[in-house]
DOMIVEX-963067 format. One record per atom (N, C-alpha, C, O): x, y, z. Coordinates in steps of 0.001 Angstrom, whole numbers, plus 524288, in hexadecimal, padded with zeros to 5 digits. Layout:
# residues N
XYZ/...
END
This chain:
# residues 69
8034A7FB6080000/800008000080000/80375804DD80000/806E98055480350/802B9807F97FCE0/8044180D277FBCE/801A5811287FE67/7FD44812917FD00/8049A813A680316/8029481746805C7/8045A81CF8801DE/8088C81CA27FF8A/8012C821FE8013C/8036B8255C7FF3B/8008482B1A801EE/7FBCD82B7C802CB/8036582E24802B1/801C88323280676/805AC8356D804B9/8089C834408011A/805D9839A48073B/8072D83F83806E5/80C9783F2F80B19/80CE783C3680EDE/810B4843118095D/814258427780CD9/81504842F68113E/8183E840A8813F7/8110B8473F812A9/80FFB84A1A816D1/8093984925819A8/806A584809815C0/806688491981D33/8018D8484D81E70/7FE1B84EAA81D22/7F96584F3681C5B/800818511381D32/80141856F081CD1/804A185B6A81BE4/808CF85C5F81E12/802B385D8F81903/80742861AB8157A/80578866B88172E/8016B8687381540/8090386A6E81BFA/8086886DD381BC7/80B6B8735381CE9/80DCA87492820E8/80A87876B081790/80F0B87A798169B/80B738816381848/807458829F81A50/80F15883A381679/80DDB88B3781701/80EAA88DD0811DD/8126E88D4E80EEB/80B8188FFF8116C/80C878939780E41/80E6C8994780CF5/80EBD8988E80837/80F9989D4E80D72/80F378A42E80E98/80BF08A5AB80ADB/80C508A56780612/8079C8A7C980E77/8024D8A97D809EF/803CE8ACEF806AC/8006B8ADAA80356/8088A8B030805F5/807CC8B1688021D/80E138B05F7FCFC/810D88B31D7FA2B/80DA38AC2A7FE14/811268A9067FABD/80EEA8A7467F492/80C0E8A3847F3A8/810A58AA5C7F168/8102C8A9417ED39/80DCE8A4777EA65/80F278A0707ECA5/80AC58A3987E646/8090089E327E458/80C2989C537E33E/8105589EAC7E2CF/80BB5897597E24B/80E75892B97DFFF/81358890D27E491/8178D88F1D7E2FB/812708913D7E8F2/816948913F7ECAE/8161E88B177EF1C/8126F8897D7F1C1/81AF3887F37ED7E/81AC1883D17F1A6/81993882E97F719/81CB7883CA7FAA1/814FF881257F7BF/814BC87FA57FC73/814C48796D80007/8153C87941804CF/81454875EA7FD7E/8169E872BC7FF14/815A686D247FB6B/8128186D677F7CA/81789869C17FC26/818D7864B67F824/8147585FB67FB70/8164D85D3C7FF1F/8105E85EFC7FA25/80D8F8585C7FB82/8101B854927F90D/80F918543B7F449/813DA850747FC2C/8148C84AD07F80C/811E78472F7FA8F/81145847617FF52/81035843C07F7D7/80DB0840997F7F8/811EA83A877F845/81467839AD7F43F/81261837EA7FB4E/81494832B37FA20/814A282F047F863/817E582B867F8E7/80F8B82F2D7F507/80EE982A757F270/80D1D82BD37EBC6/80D55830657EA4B/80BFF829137E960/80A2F82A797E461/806F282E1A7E49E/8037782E007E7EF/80799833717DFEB/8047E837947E05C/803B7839957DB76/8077483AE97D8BF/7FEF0839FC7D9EA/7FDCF83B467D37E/7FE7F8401C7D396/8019F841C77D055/7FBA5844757D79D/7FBAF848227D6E6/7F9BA84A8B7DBA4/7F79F8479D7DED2/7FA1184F6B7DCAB/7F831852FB7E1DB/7F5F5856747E09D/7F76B858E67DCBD/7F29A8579E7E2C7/7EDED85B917E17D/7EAC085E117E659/7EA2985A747E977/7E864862C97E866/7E6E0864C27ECF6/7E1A2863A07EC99/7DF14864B37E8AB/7DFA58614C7F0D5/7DA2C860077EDD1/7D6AA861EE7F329/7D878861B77F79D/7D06B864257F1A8/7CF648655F7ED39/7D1B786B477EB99/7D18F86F1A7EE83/7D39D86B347E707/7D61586F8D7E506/7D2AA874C77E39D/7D441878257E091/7CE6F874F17E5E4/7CA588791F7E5E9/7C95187B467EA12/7C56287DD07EB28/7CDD987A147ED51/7CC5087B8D7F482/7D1988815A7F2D5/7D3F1882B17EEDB/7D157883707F90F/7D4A68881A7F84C/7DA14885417F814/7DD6D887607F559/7DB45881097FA70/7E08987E767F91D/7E1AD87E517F407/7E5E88807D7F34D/7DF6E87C697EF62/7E03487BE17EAE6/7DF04881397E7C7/7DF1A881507E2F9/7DDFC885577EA99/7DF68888AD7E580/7E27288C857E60F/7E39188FD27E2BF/7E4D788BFA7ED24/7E9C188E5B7EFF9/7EEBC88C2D7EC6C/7F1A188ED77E9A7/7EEEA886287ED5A/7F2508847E7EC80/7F2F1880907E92E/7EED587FB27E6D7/7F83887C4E7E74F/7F6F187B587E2BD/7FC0D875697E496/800438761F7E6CC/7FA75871877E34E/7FFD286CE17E407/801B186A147DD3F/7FF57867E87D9A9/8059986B447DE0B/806F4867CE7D970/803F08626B7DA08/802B8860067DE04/8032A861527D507/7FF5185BB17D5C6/8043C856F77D40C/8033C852497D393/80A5C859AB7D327/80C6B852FA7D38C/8107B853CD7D6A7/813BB850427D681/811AA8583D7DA32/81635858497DCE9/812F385A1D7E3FB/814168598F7E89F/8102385B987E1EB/80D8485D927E8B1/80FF98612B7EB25/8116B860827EFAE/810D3865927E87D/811D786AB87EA1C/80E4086ED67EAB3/80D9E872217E740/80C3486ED87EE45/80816872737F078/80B5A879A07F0DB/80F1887B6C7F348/8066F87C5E7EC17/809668820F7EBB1/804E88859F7ED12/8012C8838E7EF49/804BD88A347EC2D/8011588FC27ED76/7FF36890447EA1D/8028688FB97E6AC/7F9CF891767E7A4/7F828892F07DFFE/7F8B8899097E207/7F9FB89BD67DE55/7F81789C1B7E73E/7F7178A1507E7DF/7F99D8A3327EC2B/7FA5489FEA7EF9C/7FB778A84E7ED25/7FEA78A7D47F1BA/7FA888A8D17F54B/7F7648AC187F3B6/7F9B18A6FD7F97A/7F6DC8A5AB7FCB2/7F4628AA4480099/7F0CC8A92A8039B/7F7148B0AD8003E/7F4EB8B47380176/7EFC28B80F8002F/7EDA18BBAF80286/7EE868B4BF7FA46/7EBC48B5FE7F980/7E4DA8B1D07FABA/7E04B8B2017F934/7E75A8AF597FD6E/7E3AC8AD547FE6C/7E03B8AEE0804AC/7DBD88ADC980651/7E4F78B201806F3/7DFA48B3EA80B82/7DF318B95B80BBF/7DBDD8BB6180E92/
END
């Protein structure tokens, strides 16, 4: 049996609200076979803040984040 999970149980980073888009904020790997990563559901304020590569799992900013309050 193939156990496959996430590297971490929880991933959690900071941002500076007013840090420019497209800014690395942190990397999800996954340990086991992974087709792809995706924020789901991507219609919440998470998904249109932010944005993960869907084959490396690099979680970035789409906006700098000052403008959001």
């Amino acid at each position: 049996m193939v156990v496959e999970k996430f590297e971490k149980p929880l991933y959690q980073e900071s941002i500076a609200e007013n840090s420019l888009p497209n800014q690395p904020i942190v990397t999800v790997q996954h340990t086991g076979v992974m087709i792809s990563y995706e924020l789901v559901p991507s219609n919440t304020e998470c998904g249109k803040d932010f944005h993960i590569n869907r084959e490396n799992g690099l979680i970035t900013n789409k906006v700098s984040l000052s403008t959001l309050f």
